[in-house]
C-alpha positions in Angstrom: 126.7 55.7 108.0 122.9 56.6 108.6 121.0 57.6 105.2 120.7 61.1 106.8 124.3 62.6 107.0 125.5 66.1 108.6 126.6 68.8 106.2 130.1 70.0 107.5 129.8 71.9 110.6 126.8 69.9 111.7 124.1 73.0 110.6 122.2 70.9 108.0 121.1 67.4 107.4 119.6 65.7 104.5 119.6 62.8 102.1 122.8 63.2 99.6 119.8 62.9 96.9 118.4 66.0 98.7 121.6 67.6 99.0 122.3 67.3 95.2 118.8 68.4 94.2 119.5 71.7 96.5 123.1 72.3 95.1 121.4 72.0 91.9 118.4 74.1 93.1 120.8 76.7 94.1 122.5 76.5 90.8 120.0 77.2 88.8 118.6 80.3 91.1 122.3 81.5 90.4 122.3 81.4 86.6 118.4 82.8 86.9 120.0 85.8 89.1 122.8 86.3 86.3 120.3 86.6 83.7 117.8 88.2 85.0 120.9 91.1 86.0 122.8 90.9 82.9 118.9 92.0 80.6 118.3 94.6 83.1 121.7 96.1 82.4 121.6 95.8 79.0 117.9 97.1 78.7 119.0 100.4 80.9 122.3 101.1 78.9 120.1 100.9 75.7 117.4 103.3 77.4 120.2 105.6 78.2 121.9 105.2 74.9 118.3 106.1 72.8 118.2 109.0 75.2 114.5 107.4 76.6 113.1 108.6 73.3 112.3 105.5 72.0 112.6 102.0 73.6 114.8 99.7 72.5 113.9 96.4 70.9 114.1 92.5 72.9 116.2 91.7 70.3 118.8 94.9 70.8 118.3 93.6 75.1 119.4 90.3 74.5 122.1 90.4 72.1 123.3 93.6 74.5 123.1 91.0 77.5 125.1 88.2 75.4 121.9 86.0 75.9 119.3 84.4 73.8 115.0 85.1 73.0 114.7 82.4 75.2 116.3 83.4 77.7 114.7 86.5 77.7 111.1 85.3 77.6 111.9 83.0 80.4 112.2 85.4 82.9 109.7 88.6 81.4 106.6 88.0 79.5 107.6 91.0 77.5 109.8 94.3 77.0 107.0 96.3 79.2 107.5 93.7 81.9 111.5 94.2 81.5 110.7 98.1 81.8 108.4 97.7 84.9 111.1 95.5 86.6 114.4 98.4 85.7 111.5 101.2 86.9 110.9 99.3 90.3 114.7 99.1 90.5 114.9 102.6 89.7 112.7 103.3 92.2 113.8 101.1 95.0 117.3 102.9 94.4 116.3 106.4 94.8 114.4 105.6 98.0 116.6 103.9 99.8 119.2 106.6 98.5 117.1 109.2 100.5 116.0 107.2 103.1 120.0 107.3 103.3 120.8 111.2 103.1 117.8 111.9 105.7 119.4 109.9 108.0 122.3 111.9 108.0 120.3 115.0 109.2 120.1 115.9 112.8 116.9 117.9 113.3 113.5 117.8 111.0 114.1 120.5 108.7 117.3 119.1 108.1 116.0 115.7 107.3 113.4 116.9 105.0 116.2 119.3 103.4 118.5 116.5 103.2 115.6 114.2 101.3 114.4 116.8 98.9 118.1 117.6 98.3 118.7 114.2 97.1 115.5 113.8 95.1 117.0 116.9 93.2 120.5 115.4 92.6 118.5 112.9 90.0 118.4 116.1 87.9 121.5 117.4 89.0 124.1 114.6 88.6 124.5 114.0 84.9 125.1 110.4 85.1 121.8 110.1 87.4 119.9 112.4 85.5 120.7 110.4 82.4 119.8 107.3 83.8 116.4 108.8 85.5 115.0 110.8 81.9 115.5 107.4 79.9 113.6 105.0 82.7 111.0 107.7 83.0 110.5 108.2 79.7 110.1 104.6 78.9 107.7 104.1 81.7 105.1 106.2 80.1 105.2 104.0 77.3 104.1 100.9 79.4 100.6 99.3 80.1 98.1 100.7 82.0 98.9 98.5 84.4 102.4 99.0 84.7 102.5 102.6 85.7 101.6 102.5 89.0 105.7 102.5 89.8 105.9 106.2 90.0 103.1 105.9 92.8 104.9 103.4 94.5 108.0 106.0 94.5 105.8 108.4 95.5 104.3 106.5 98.7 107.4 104.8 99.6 109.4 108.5 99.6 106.6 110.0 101.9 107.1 107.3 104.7 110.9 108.5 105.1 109.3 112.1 105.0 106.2 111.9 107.7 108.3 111.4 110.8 110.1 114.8 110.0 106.8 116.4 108.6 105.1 115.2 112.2 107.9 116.8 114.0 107.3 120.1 112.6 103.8 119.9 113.4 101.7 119.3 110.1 97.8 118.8 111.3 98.3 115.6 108.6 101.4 114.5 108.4 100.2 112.0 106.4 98.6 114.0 104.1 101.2 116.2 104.2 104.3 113.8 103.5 103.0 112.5 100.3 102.9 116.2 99.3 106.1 117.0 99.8 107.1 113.5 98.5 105.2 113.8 95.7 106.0 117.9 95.2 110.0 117.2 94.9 109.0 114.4 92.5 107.6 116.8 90.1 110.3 119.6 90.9 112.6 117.6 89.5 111.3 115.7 86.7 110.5 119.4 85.4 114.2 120.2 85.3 114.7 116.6 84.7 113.3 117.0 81.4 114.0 120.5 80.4 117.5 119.0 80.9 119.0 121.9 82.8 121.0 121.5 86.4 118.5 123.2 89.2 120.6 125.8 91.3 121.1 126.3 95.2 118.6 128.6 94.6 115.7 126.5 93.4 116.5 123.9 95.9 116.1 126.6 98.8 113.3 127.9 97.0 111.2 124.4 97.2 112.4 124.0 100.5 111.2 126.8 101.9 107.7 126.9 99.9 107.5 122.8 101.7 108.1 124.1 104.9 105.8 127.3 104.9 103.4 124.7 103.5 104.1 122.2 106.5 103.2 125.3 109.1 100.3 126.4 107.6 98.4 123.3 108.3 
C-alpha cells in the first residue's frame, strides 16, 4: 500500500498521520462548539432569570454551563464579549425569523405586514419577550464597541423590507426600509419594556402609519 491511502468511498486521500491530525482537528472543533453552546445557554438563562436587570457574573456562567474559568476565558475575552456573542445570536434569530414570515406573504403590503408582525411577536410572546428584555437590557451595559448589534439588527431587518418597500413605490426604498426596519424596532422595545402585550390594534395602527409613510415619498 502506497503512503497515500483512499478514505472509504474514495472522496479523500491523505497520509494516516494526516488523517489522525484531522480526526483530532475535528475533535477538538467539536468539544470548542459544545462549549462555546453550553456558556451561551447558561449566560441567556441567567439573563432571563435576573430579569436583564443586572448581569450575571462568569462565575454564575460557568458553573451554570458545568464548565471551568478556563474554559470560559478560552473562548471570550470577557462577560461583555459573551454578551455581544448571545446579542448577535439574538439578532441573527429574529432576522432570519422574519425573513421567514415575509416570505409567507403574497403581495408587498402583506410582506411588510407579515415582517412588522413578527418583529411585534418579540413583545407579544411571553417566552420571546422574556428572552428579548434580558439580552436587550444587558446589551446596554456593554462597551462602546460592542453596541453596534442593535444596528446590525437594524440593517439586516431593512434588506428583507426594501424589496416590498420598492414595490409600493417609496422614492428611497433604501432610505425608506431602514425606517420601517428600524420604526418596528422601537415599536416594540417600547411595549417590550413597559412589559405589556401590544393589541391587533397597535399592530394595525403601525402598519398603517408605515405604509402612509411609504406613499408619501
Amino acid at each position: 500500500m502506497s503512503e497515500q491511502d483512499w478514505v472509504e468511498g474514495g472522496r479523500e486521500r491523505g497520509t494516516l498521520a494526516e488523517r489522525a491530525v484531522r480526526r483530532r482537528v475535528a475533535s477538538v472543533e467539536e468539544t470548542a462548539q459544545a462549549d462555546v453552546r453550553a456558556l451561551m445557554d447558561a449566560g441567556l438563562e441567567l439573563m432571563v432569570a435576573g430579569g436583564g436587570k443586572k448581569g450575571p457574573r462568569v462565575a454564575d456562567i460557568v458553573a451554570a454551563a458545568g464548565l471551568s474559568n478556563d474554559s470560559f476565558y478560552r473562548y471570550f475575552a470577557g462577560k461583555d464579549a459573551l454578551v455581544a456573542a448571545i446579542v448577535e445570536q439574538g439578532a441573527r434569530t429574529v432576522a432570519g425569523y422574519v425573513r421567514h414570515k415575509m416570505d409567507t406573504g403574497a403581495g408587498a403590503r402583506e410582506r411588510l405586514r407579515a415582517g412588522v408582525t413578527a418583529i411585534m411577536k418579540q413583545a407579544s410572546d411571553a417566552r420571546l419577550a422574556a428572552e428579548t428584555r434580558a439580552v436587550l437590557s444587558n446589551a446596554t451595559s456593554m462597551s462602546a464597541g460592542s453596541r453596534h448589534m442593535s444596528v446590525a439588527l437594524a440593517d439586516s431587518l431593512a434588506e428583507s423590507f426594501a424589496g416590498p418597500v420598492a414595490e409600493l413605490g417609496a422614492a428611497d426604498p433604501v432610505r425608506a426600509a431602514r425606517t420601517v426596519a428600524t420604526t418596528a424596532v422601537a415599536a416594540m422595545q417600547y411595549h417590550l419594556f413597559k412589559e405589556e402585550v401590544p393589541g391587533e390594534d397597535e399592530l394595525e395602527h403601525l402598519v398603517s402609519f408605515l405604509l402612509a409613510g411609504i406613499a408619501s415619498r
